[in-house]
C-alpha positions in Angstrom: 7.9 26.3 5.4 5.6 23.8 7.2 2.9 24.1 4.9 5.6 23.3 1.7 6.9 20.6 3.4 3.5 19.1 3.9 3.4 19.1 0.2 6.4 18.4 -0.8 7.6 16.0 0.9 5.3 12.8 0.1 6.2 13.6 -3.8 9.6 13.4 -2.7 8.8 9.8 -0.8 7.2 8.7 -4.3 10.1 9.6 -6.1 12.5 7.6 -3.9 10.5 4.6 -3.8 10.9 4.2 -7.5 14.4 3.9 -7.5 14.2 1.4 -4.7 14.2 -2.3 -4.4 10.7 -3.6 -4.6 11.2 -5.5 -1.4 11.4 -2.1 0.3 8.6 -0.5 -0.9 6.3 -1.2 1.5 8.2 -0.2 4.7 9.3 3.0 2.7 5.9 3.9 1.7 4.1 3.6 5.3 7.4 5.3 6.9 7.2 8.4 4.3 3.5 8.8 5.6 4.4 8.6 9.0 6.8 11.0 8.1 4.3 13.0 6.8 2.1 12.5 10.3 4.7 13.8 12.4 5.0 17.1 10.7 0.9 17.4 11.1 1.7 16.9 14.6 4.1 19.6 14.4 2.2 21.7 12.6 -0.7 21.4 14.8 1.4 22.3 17.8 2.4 25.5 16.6 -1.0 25.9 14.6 -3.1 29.1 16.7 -6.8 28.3 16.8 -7.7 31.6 15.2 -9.8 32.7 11.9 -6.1 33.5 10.4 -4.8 31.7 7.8 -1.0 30.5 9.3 1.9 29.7 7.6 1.6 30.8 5.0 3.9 30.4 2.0 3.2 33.1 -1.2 5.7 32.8 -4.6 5.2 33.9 -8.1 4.8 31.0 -10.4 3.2 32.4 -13.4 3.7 36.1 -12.5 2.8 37.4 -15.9 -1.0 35.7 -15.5 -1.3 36.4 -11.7 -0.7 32.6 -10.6 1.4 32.2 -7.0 2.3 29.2 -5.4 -0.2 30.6 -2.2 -0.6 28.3 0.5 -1.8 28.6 3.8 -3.7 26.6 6.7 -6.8 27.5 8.8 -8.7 25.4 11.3 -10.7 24.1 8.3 -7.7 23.2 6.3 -6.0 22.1 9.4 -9.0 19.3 10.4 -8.6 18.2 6.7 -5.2 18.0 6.5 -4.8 15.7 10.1 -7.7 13.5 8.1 -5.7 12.8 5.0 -2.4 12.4 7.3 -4.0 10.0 10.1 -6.0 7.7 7.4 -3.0 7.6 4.9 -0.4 5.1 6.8 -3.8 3.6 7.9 -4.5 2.8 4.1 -1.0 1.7 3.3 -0.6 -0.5 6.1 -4.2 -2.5 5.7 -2.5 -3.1 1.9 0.4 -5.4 3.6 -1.0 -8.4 3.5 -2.1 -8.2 0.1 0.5 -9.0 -2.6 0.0 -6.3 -5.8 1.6 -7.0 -9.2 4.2 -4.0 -9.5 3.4 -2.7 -5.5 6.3 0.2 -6.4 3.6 2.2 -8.9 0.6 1.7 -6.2 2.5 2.8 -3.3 4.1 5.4 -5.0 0.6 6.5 -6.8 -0.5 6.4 -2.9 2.2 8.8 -1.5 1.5 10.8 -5.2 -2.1 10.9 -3.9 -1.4 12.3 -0.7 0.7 15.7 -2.0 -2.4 16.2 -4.4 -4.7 16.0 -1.5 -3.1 18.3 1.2 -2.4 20.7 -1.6 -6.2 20.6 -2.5 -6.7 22.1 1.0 -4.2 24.1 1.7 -4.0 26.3 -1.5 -5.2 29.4 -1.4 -4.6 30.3 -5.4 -7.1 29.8 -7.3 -5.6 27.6 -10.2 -2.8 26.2 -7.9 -6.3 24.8 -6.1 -7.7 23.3 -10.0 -3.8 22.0 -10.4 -3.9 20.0 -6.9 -7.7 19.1 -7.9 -7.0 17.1 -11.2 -3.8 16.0 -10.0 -5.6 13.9 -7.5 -7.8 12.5 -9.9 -4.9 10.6 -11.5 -3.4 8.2 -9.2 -7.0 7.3 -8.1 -7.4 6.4 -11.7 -4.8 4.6 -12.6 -5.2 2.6 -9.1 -8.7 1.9 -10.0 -8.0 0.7 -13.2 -4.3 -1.2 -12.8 -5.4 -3.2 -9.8 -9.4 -2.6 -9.4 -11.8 -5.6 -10.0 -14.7 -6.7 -12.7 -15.1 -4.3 -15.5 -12.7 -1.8 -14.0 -11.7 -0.1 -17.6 -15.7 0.8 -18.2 -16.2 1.2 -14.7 -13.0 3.7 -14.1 -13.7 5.6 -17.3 -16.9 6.6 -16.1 -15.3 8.1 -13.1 -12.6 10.3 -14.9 -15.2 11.3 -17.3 -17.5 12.5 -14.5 -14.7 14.0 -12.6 -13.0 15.7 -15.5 -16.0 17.3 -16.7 -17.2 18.9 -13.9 -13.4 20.4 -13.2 -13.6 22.0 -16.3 -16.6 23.7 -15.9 -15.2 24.8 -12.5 -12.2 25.6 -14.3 -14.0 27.9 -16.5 -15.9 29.6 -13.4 -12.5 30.5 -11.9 -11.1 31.8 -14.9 -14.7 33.9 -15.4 -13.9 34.9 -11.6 -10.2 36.0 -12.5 -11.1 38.5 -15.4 -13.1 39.8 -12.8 -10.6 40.9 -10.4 -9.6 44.3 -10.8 -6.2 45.9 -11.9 -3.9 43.1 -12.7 -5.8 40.0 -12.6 -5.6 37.4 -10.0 -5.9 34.2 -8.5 -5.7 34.9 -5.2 -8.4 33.8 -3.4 -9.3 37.0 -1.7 -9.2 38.4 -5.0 -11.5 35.8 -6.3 -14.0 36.4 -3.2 -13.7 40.3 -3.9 -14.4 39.8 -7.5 -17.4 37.0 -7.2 -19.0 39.1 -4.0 -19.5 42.3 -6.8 -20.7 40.2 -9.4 -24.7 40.9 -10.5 -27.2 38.1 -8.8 -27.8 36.6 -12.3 -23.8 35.9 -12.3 -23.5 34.6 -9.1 -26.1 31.9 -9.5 -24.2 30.7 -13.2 -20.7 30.6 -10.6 -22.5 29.0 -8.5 -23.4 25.9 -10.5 -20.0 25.9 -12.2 -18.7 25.5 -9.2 -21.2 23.5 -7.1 -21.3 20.7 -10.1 -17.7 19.9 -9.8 -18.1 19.7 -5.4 -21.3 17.6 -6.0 -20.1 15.1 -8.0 -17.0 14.8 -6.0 -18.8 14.3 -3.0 -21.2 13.1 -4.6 -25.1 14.3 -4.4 -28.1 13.5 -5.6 -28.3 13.0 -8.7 -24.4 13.1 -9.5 -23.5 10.3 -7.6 -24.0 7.6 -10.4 -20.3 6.7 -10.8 -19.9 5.9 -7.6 -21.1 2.8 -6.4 -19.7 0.8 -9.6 -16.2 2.4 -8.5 -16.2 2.1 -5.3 -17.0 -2.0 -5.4 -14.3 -2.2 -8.3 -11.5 -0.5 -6.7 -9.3 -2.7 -4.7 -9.6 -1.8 -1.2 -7.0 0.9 -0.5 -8.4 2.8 -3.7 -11.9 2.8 -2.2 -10.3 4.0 1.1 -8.6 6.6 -0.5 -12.0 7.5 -2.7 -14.3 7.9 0.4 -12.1 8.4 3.4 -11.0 11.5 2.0 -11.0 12.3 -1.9 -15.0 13.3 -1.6 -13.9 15.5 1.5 -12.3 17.7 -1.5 -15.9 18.6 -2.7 -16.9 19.3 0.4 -14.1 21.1 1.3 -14.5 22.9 -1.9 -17.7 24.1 -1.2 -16.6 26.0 1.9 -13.8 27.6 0.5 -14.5 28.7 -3.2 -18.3 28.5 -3.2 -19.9 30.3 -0.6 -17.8 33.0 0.7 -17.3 34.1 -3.3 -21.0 34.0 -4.8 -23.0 34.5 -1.3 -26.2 35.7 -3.7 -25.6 32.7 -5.7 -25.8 30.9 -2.5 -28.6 32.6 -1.6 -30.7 31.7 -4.5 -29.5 28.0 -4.3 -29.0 27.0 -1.3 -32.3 25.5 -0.9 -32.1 23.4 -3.9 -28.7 22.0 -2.7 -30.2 21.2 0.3 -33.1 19.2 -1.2 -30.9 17.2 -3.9 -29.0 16.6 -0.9 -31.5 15.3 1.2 -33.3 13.2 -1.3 -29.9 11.5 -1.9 -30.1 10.8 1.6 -33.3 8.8 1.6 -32.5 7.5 -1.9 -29.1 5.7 -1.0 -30.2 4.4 2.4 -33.3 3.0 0.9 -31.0 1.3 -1.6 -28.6 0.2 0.8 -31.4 -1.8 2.6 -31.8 -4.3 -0.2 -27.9 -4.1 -1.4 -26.5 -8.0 -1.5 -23.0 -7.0 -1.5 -21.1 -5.6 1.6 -19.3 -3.3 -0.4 -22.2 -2.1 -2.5 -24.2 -1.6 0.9 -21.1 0.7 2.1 -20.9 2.7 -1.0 -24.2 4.2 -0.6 -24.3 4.4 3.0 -21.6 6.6 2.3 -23.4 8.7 -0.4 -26.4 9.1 2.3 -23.7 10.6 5.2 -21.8 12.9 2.7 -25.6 13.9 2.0 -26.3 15.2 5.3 -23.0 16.7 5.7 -23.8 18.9 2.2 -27.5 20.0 3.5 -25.9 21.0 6.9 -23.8 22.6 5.0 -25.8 24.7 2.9 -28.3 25.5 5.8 -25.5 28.6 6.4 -25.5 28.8 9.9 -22.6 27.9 12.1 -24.0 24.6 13.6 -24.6 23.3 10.4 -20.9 24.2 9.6 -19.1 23.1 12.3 -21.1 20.1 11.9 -20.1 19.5 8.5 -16.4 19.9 9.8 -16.8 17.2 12.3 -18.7 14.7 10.6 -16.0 14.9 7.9 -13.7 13.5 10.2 -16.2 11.2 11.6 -16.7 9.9 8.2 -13.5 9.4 6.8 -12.5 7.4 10.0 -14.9 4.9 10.1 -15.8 4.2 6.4 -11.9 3.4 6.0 -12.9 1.0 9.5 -15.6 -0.3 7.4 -13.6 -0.9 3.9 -11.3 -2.8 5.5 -13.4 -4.9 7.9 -15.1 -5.9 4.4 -11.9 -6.5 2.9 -10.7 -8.9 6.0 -14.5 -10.6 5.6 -13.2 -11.1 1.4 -10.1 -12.8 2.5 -11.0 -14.9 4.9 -14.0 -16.4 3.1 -13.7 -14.7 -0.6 -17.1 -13.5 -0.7 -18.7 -10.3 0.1 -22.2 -11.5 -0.1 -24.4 -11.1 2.9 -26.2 -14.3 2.4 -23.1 -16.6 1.9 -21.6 -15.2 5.3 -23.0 -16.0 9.3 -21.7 -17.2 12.4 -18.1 -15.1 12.0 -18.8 -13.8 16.1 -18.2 -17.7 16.9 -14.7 -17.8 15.9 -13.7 -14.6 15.7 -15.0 -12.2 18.3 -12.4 -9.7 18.8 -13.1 -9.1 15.3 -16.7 -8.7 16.1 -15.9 -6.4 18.6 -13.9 -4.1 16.5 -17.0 -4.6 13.9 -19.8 -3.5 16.5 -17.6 -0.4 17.8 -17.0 1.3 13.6 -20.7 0.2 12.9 -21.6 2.1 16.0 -19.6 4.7 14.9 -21.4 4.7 11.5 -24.9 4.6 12.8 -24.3 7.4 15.2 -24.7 5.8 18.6 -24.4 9.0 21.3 -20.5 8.7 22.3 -19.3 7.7 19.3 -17.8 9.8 16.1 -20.6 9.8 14.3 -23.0 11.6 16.8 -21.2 14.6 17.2 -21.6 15.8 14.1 -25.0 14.3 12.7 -26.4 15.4 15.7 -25.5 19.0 14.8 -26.1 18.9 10.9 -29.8 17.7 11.6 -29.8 20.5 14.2 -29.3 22.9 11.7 -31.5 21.5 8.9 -34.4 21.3 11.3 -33.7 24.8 12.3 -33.9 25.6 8.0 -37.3 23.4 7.7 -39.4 21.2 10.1 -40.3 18.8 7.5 -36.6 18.5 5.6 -35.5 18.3 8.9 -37.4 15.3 10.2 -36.7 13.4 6.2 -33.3 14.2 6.9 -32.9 12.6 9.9 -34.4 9.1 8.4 -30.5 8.8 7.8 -29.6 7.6 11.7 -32.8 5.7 11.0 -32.4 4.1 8.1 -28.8 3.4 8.5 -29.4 1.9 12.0 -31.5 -0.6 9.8 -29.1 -1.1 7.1 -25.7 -1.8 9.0 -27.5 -3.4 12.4 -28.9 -6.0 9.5 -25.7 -6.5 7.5 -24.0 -7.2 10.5 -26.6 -9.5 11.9 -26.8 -11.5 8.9 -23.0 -12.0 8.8 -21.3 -11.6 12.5 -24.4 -13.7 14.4 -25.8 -16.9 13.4 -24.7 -20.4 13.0 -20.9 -20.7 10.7 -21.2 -22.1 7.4 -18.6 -23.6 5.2 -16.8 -20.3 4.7 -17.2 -18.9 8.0 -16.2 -21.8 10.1 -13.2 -21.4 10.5 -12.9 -17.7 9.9 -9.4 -16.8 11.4 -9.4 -13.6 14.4 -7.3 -10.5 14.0 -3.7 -10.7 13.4 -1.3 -7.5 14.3 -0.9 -6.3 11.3 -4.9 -6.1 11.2 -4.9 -4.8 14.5 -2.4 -1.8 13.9 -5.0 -0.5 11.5 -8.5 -1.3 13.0 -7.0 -0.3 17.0 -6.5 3.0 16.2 -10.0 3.7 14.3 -11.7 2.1 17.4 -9.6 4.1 19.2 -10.8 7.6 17.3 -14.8 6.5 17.1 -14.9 6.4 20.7 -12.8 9.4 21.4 -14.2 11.9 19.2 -17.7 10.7 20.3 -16.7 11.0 24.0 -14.1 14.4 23.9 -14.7 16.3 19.9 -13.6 20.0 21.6 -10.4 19.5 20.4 -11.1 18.8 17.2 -14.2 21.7 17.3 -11.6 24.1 18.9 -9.6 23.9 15.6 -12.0 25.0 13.3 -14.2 27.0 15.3 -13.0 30.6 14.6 -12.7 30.0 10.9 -16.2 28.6 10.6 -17.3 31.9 12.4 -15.5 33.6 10.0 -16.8 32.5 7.3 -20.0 32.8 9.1 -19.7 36.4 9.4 -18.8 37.0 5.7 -21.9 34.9 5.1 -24.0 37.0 7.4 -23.0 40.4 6.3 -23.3 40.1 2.8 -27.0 39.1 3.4 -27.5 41.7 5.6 -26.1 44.1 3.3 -28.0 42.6 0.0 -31.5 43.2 2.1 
C-alpha cells in the first residue's frame, strides 16, 4: 500500500492544484511533496535492510499480454526514492522567489514529475518500468521548453529526440526479453532475468546495447552526452535541478536493475568498454569545464564527469564499486541541486552567469560564501563531505579493474578540484565590481533550501552507514547473481 501511495499520491497533488487558485499553487505544490516526504519517512521506518524486495504491490493490468501493475522497494530503490523525495520540496521551494507565467502547469508538471520518477524505481514490471520511463520525459520537456531560456525549442527538441530514441530501442529489447520468457509470456522482472540469463552470448551482448544506450544517454556517457550541456544551461533552474539531481539517476538506476542481473554475459563482454567511454567522458568534460565561461555551462559538465565515475564503478562488478555507485548518487544529486541554485541566486542578484563579470561576492555576502565553500567542498570530494564517500570507493574499485584506468579515472577529484576551486575564486574572492557590490546575503527562503543541503554534505561525509546499511544486502545480492553466473559460464 506504501509503495502505491508513493505513486499515486503526487499525481493526485497535480490534479488538485489545477483546479486551484493560482495564488495557492505554490504552498500546495511544496506541501504535496512534503506530503510525499513524510510517507518516505514512513516507509523507511518500517523498510527491513534486507536483499528482499518489501511491499510489494502485484495487479493484472493487461492480463492477456502478461503486464502487472508490480511494484516493490529494495535498499536500492529505497536510496533512490528518499533522493527524489528530499530534493523535490527542495526544487519547488528554491522556485518561490521566481514569478513563472502560468506557475499552476510548472508546479503541477513538477509534482507530475515526481510520480514518474518514484515509479521509474520502484517497478518491478518490465513495461510498467518503459511507461514510468517516458512518462518522465514529458514534464521535463514541456518545462524546458515553456519556461527554459535562449533557443529552448531547438535546444529541447534535441533532448526528446535523444531520449526518445534510445527508449525505443530499450523498448524493443524488453519486448525481445518477453518472447523469451517461457509458458505465458511475461514482464515480470524475474521473468525477464530468467529469460535474458539463458539467452546465447551473441544475444546477450545485442540486449545489452539496447539496453545500455537508453541508461547512457540518460545519464549521460561519453559520447551520448551531447544534449546535455545546451539543456542544462537553457532550462530554467528547477528544470535543470530536476534533470541532474535525479532524472540521470534513472539511467543509472536502470543499469543495475534491468542490465546486469538479465544479460550477465552481455556484461561480461562489455563491461570494459563501458568502463572506458565512461572514463574518457570523465577526463573529456572536466577538461572542458576548465575553460567553460559560464557558471552553468562549467556545472553541466562537471556533472557529466561525476555521473562518469559513478558508471565505470559501476561496471567494474564488484560490490565496492556498487555500493559506491549507490552513495555517490546521493552525493550527487544533493549537491549539484546546491550548486544550481547557488548559480541561480548569483543570476539574480547580478543577472550574469559569467565568471569574468562576477568577484568580490565574499565582501558582502559571506554567509553565502560559506554555504558556497561547504557544496563546492562537497563536489570536489573533500574527506568528510558527501562526495568522498562514494568517489573514494568507485576509484577503489576501478583501480582494483586496471592500474592505469584507475589512476585516469581519478584525474576527476583532480581536475574538478581545479575547475570549481577556480570558478569560485574568480567570483566569491576579489575586489566587488558594479554587479557584485552590493550583492544582497541569504534571505530565509534561500536558506530553507541551501541549510538543509549543507546540512546533508557534511553528514553523509561524516556518518554514510546509514545510508550504506540500506542498500547493502541488495547490492550483495545482486553481487552474488553477478558472481555465479560467471562462475557458472567458466
Amino acid at each position: 500500500m506504501l509503495t502505491t501511495l508513493l505513486i499515486l499520491w503526487p499525481l493526485v497533488g497535480a490534479a488538485i492544484l489545477l483546479a486551484l487558485d493560482a495564488r495557492f499553487a505554490k504552498p500546495w505544490a511544496l506541501t504535496v511533496s512534503l506530503i510525499e516526504l513524510v510517507l518516505t519517512i514512513v516507509t523507511v521506518a518500517q523498510f527491513q535492510p534486507d536483499a528482499t524486495t518489501q511491499f510489494v504491490v502485484n495487479y493484472p493490468w493487461v492480463a492477456s499480454l502478461g503486464i502487472n501493475f508490480y511494484v516493490g522497494i529494495d535498499g536500492i530503490s529505497m536510496l533512490l526514492v528518499i533522493l527524489t523525495t528530499v530534493l523535490t520540496p527542495l526544487i519547488i521551494l528554491s522556485s518561490f522567489k521566481n514569478s513563472y507565467e502560468k506557475h499552476i502547469s510548472f508546479y503541477s508538471l513538477i509534482l507530475f514529475m515526481e510520480m514518474a520518477l518514484v515509479g521509474v524505481f520502484v517497478a518491478l514490471d518490465g513495461f510498467l518500468f518503459y511507461i514510468f520511463w517516458e512518462m518522465a520525459l514529458i514534464p521535463i520537456y514541456f518545462i524546458c521548453l515553456r519556461w527554459g531560456g535562449v533557443n529552448r525549442g531547438a535546444v529541447t527538441l534535441k533532448f526528446f529526440i535523444y531520449t526518445l530514441a534510445g527508449s525505443l530501442v530499450m523498448l524493443v529489447g524488453l519486448i525481445y526479453l518477453y518472447y523469451q520468457t517461457p509458458g505465458e509470456h511475461s514482464f515480470a522482472v524475474e521473468a525477464l532475468y530468467a529469460a535474458g540469463q539463458n539467452l546465447p552470448a551473441s544475444t546477450q551482448s545485442l540486449i545489452f546495447w539496447a539496453m545500455f544506450l537508453a541508461f547512457a544517454i540518460k545519464m549521460p556517457v561519453f559520447p551520448f552526452h551531447t544534449w546535455q550541456p545546451d539543456t542544462y544551461h537553457t532550462s530554467p533552474t528547477q528544470g535543470t535541478m530536476l534533470l541532474s539531481g535525479i532524472m540521470l539517476k534513472m539511467g543509472i538506476f536502470g543499469v543495475i536493475r534491468w542490465l546486469l542481473p538479465v544479460v550477465p554475459q552481455g556484461v561480461n563482454e562489455w563491461a570494459s568498454t563501458a568502463i572506458i567511454l565512461s572514463v574518457i567522458g570523465i577526463v573529456y568534460a572536466s577538461c572542458l569545464a576548465i575553460v567553460q565561461k559560464d557558471l552553468k555551462r562549467l556545472i553541466a559538465y562537471s556533472s557529466i564527469a561525476h555521473v562518469g565515475l559513478i558508471a565505470a564503478g559501476l561496471f567494474t562488478l564488484n560490490k565496492i564499486g556498487m555500493q559506491g555507485a549507490m552513495i555517490q548518487m546521493i552525493s550527487h544529486g544533493i549537491v549539484v541541486v546546491g550548486l544550481w541554485y547557488i548559480i541561480d541566486i548569483i543570476f539574480s542578484r547580478t543577472t550574469t552567469q559569467e565568471i569574468a563579470s562576477l568577484g568580490g561576492i565574499r565582501n558582502s555576502a559571506p554567509i553565502f560564501t560559506t554555504v558556497f565553500v561547504v557544496i563546492m567542498l562537497g563536489s570536489v570530494a573533500l574527506p568528510l563531505t558527501s562526495g568522498f564517500v562514494g568517489e573514494f570507493l568507485l576509484i577503489n574499485s576501478v583501480f582494483q579493474f586496471n592500474n592505469i584506468i584507475g589512476a585516469v579515472a581519478g584525474l576527476t577529484m583532480i581536475l574538478g578540484a581545479v575547475y570549481m576551486l577556480r570558478s569560485f575564486q574568480q567570483t566569491m574572492l576579489g575586489e566587488a565590481n558594479v554587479r557584485t557590490q552590493n550583492f544582497i546575503d541569504l534571505g530565509l527562503n534561500e536558506k530553507l533550501v541551501l541549510y538543509p543541503i549543507v546540512v546533508m554534505v557534511i553528514l553523509i561525509g561524516v556518518y554514510p552507514a546509514p545510508l550504506l546499511k540500506i542498500s547493502e544486502a541488495a547490492v550483495n545480492n545482486l553481487h552474488q547473481i553477478l558472481t555465479n553466473y560467471q562462475a557458472l559460464s567458466q
